[in-house]
C-alpha positions as CSV (number, residue, x, y, z in Angstrom):
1,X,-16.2,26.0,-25.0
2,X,-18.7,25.1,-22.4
3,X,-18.5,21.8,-22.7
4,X,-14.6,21.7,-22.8
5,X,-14.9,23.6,-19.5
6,X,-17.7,21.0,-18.4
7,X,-15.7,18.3,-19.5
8,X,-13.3,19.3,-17.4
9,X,-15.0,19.6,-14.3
10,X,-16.3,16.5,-15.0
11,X,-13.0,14.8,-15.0
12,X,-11.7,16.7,-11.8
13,X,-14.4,15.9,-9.7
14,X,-14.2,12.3,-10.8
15,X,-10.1,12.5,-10.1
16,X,-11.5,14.2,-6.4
17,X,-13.9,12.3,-5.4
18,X,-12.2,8.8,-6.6
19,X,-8.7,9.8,-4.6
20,X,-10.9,10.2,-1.3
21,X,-12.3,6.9,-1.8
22,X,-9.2,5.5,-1.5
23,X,-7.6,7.5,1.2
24,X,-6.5,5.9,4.9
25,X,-10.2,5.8,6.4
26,X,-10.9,3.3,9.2
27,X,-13.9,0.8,9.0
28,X,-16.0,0.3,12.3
29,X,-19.2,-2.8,12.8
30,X,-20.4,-4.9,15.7
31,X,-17.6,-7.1,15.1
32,X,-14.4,-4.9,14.2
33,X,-12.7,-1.6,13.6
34,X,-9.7,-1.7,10.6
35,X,-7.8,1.0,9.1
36,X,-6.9,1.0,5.2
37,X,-6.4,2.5,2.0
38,X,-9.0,0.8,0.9
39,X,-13.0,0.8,-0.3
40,X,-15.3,-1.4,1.5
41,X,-16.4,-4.2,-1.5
42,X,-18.7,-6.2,0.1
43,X,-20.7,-5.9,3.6
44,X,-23.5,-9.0,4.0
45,X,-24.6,-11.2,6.1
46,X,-25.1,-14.9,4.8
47,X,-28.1,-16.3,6.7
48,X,-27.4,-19.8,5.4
49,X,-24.0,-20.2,7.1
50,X,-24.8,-17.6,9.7
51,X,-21.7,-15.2,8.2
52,X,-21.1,-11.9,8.0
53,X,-18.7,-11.1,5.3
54,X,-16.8,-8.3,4.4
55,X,-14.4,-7.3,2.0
56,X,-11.7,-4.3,1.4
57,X,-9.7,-3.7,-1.8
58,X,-7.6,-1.3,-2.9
59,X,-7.8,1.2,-5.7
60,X,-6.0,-1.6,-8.1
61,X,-8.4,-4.3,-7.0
62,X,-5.1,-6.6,-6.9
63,X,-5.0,-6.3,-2.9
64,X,-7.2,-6.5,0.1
65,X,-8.6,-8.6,2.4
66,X,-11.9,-10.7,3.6
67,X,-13.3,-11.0,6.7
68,X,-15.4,-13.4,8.1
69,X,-17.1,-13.4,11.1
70,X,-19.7,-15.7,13.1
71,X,-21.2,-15.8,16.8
72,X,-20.1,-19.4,17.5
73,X,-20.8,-20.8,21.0
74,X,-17.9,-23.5,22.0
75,X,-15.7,-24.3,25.1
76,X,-12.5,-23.0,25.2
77,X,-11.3,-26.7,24.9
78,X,-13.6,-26.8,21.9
79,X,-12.2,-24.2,20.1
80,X,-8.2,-25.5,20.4
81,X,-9.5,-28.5,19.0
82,X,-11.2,-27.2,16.3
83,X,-8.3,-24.8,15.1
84,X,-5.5,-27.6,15.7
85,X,-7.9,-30.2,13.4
86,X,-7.8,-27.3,10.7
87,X,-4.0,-27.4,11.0
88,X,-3.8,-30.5,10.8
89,X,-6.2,-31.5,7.9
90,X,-3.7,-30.3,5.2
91,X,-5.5,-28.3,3.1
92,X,-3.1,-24.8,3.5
93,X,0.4,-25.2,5.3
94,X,-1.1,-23.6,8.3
95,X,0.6,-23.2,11.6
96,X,-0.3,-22.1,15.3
97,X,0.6,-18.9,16.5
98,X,-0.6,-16.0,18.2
99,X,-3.1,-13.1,16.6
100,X,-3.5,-10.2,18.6
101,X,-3.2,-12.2,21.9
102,X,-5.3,-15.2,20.6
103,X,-4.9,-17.9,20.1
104,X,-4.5,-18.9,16.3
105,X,-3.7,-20.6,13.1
106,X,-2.1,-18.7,10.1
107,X,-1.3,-20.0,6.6
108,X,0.6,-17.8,3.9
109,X,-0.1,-19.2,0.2
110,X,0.5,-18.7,-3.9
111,X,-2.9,-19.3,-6.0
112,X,-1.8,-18.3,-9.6
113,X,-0.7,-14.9,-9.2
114,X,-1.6,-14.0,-6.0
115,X,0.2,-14.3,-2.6
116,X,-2.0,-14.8,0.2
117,X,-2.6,-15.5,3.9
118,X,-5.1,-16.4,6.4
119,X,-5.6,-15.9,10.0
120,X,-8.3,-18.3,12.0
121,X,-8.5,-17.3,15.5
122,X,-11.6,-17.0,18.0
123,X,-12.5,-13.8,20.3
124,X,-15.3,-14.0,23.0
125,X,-17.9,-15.8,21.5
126,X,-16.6,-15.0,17.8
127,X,-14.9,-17.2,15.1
128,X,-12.6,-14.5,12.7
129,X,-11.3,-16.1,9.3
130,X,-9.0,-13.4,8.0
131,X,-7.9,-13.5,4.4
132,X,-5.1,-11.2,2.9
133,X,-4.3,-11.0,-0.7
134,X,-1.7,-9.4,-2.6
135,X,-0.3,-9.4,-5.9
136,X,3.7,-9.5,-4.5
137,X,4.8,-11.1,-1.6
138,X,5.7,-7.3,0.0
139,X,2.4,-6.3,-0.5
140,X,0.8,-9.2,0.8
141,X,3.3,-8.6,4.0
142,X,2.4,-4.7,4.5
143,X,-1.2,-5.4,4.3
144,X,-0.2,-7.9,6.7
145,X,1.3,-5.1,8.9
146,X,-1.3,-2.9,8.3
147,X,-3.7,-5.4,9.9
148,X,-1.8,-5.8,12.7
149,X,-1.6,-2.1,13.3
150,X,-5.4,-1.5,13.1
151,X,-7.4,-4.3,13.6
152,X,-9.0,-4.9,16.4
153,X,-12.0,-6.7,17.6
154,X,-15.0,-5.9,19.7
């Protein structure tokens, strides 16, 4: 009897304490705030390419997004050119736009069974590549609207 009873304790705590890890909780650094119903998957900096990288999933692991950010010192001329060469080089169909009042490329995409999109745009002295992933095309799009919602740089 005791351990049916700490058996299931065991489970409930584990059904408690994985629920809140997945709850709306908002996701603050030097470089951004963002709101999701997420976990935070990865948090590093890459001293090679001078990166920090972060990731956010969701309790299925089929959705989320990854953020890169990197203290880049260019012109304002500089950095048009360098996101309209991006564009241009035809690796994703990407196109210019606007992200949160910057100026920006974007680029949705299919990779097996995936549906995905990424955001380049520059803030202060700050390059942001922004990658979304979703496992429909509507989830893909809320995350989409989520980020729009709650992201916002610093």
């Amino acid at each position: 009897m005791k351990n049916k009873v700490l058996l299931i304790l065991t489970i409930v705590y584990s059904f408690i304490t994985n629920a809140q890890e997945y709850k709306q909780s908002e996701f603050k650094n030097d470089n951004f705030i963002l709101s999701c119903k997420c976990i935070k998957a990865v948090d590093k900096f890459n001293n090679k390419k001078g990166t920090y990288n972060y990731a956010f999933e969701s309790k299925s692991r089929q959705n989320g997004y990854m953020i890169s950010v990197r203290e880049i010192n260019m012109s304002k001329k500089d950095k048009t050119t360098f996101l309209r060469s991006i564009k241009n080089a035809g690796v994703l169909n990407f196109r210019g736009t606007y992200f949160l009042t910057n100026n920006a490329i974007i680029a949705d995409f299919k990779k097996d069974n995936y549906y995905g999109k990424q955001i380049g745009f520059f803030k202060k002295k700050k390059s942001y590549t922004i990658t979304i992933i979703g496992d429909s095309k509507k989830s893909r799009n809320n995350l989409y609207e989520n980020l729009i919602r709650t992201f916002k740089t610093k």
